[in-house]
C-alpha positions as CSV (number, residue, x, y, z in Angstrom):
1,X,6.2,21.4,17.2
2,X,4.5,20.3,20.0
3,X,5.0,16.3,21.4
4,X,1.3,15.2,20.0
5,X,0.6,18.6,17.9
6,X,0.6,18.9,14.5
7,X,1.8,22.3,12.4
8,X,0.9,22.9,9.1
9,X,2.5,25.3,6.3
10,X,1.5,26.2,3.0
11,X,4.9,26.7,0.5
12,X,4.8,27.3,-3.3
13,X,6.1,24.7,-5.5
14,X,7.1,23.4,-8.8
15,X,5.2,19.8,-9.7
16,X,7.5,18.0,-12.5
17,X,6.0,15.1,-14.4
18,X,7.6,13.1,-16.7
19,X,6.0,10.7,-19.3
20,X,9.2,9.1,-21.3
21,X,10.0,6.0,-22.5
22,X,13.1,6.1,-20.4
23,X,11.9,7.6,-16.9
24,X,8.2,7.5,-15.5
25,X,8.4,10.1,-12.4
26,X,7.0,12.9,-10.2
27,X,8.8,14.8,-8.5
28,X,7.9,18.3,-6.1
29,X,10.2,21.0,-5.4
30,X,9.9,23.6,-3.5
31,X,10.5,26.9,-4.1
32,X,10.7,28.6,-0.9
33,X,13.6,26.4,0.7
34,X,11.2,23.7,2.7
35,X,12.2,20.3,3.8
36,X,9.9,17.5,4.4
37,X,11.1,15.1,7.3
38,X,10.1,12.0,8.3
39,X,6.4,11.7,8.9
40,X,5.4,14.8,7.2
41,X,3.2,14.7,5.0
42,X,2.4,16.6,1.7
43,X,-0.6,18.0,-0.7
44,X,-0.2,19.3,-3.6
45,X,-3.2,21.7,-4.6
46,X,-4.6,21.7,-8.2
47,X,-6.0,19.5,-10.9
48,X,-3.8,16.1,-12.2
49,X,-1.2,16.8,-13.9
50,X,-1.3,14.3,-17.7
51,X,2.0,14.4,-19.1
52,X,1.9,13.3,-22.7
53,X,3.7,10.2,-24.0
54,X,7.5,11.7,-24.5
55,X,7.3,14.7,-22.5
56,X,8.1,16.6,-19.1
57,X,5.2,19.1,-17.7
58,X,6.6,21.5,-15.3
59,X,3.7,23.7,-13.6
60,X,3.9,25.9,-10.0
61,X,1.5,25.0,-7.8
62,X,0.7,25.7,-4.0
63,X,1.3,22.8,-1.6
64,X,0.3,22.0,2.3
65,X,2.9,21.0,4.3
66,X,1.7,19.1,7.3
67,X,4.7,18.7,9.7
68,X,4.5,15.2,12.3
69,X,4.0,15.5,15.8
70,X,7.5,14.8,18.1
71,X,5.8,11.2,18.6
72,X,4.9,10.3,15.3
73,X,8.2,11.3,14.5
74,X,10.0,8.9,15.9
75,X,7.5,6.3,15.4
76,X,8.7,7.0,11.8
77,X,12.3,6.9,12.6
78,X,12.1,3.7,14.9
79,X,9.8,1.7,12.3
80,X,11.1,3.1,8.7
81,X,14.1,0.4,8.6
82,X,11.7,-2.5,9.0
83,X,8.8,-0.8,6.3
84,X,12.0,-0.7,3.9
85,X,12.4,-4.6,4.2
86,X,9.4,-4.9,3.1
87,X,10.4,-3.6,-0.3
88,X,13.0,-5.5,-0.8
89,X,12.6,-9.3,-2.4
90,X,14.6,-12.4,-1.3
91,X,14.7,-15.5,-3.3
92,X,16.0,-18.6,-2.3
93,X,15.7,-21.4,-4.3
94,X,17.6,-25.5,-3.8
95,X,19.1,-25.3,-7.2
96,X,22.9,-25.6,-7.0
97,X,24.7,-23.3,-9.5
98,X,27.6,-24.9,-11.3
């Protein structure tokens, strides 16, 4: 990993989708030990995967693993706190609770 290069790896995986009244999710594992660190990014190769009202699809599929430079690395580290604000919601409102 170079300080502006970029690597990439292909890695089997498993692709689990599921479609239930209690969890709406995707998730990828994969199945050769990788970890994806900050910056990296990820494709998954294949068609969509539908799951069905009610039901979990597991498939294995091939994914591209494309690993972040040494500087966008740290861009990611250094700026990831303040793109998580942005998920979170304040409210602030004049009423006084009794």
């Amino acid at each position: 990993m170079g300080l502006l290069t970029r690597e990439t790896e292909t890695a089997p995986c498993t692709v689990e989708v599921s479609h239930r009244f209690d969890e709406l999710s995707a998730h990828v594992r994969f199945n050769n030990g990788a970890v994806v660190h900050p910056g990296d990014s990820v494709l998954v190769h294949g068609a969509e995967i539908m799951a069905p009202y009610g039901e979990v699809v597991r498939e294995d599929r091939m994914a591209t693993i494309t690993r972040a430079s040494a500087l966008e690395r740290a861009w990611t580290r250094m700026t990831g706190d303040l793109e998580f604000m942005e998920l979170c919601e304040f409210s602030f409102s004049e009423e006084v609770l009794s």
